[in-house]
C-alpha positions in Angstrom: 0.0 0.0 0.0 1.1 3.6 -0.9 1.7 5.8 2.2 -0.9 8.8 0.6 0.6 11.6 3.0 3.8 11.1 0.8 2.7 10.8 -2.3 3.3 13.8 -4.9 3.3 15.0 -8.5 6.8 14.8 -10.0 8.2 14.7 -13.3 8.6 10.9 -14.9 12.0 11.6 -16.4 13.4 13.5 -13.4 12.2 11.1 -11.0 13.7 7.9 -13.4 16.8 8.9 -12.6 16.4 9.8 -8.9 14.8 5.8 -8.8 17.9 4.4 -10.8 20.5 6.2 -8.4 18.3 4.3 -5.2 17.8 0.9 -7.2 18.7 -1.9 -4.0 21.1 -3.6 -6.6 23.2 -0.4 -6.6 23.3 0.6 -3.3 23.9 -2.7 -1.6 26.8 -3.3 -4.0 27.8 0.3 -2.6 27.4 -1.0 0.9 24.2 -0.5 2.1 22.3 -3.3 4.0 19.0 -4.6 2.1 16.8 -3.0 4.2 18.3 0.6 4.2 18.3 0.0 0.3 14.7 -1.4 0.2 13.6 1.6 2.2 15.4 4.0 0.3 14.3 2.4 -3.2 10.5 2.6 -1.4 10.7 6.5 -0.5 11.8 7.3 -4.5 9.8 5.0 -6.1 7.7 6.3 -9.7 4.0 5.0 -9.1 1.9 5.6 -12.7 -1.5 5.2 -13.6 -3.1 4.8 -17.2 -6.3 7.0 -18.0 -9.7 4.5 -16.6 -11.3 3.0 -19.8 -14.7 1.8 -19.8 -16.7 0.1 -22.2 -20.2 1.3 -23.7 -22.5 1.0 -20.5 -20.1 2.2 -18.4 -20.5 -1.0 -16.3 -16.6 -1.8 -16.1 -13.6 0.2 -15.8 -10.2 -0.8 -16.9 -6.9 0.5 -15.3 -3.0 0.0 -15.4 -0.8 0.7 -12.9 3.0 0.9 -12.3 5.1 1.1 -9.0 9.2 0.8 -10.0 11.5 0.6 -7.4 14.8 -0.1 -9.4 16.0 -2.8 -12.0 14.2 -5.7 -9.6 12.2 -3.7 -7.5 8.4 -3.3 -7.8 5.5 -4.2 -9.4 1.9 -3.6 -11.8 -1.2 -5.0 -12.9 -4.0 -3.9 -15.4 -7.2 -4.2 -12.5 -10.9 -4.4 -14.4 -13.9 -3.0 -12.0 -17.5 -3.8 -12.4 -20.2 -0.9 -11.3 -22.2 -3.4 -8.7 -25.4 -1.2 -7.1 -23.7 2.4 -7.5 -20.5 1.2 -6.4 -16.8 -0.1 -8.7 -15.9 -3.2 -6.9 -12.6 -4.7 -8.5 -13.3 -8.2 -10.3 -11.2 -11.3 -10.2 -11.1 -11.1 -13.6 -6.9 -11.1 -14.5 -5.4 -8.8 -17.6 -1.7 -10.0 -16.1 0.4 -8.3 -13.7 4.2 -8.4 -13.1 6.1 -8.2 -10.0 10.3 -7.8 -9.8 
């Protein structure tokens, strides 16, 4: 789960660099232990999301997201929702996902 309170706008170039500079596989060769790295890689991380598609009746929603963390750090998924009673629940339904 993203901590909200520390989650801001930033430019995706910019901040690709700031994540490859804090990717764990560099800064534990550079001496750090794997869970100052892990943390680090954490705080800079680039989170993206696609635009929400839907189809015609506007009874499902389709989204993408990203969270990269370095070169084997993070993870994304495409989630579908289906408009139950006034309200998107997420399905089960699976459009593939990756994790590193």
């Amino acid at each position: 789960m993203l901590p909200a309170k520390n989650i801001k706008l930033v430019d995706p170039k910019k901040q690709s660099k700031i994540v490859r500079d804090n990717d764990p596989d560099k800064t534990i060769r550079d001496g750090k232990s794997v869970d100052s790295a892990v943390k680090g890689a954490f705080a800079t991380a680039l989170f993206s999301m696609s635009e929400i598609g839907f189809d015609k009746e506007r009874s499902h929603a389709v989204v993408s997201y990203h969270f990269w963390c370095g070169s084997l750090c993070g993870n994304g998924a495409t989630l579908v929702f289906q408009r139950v009673d006034g309200e998107w629940k997420k399905t089960s339904r699976n459009c593939g996902g990756w994790i590193s």
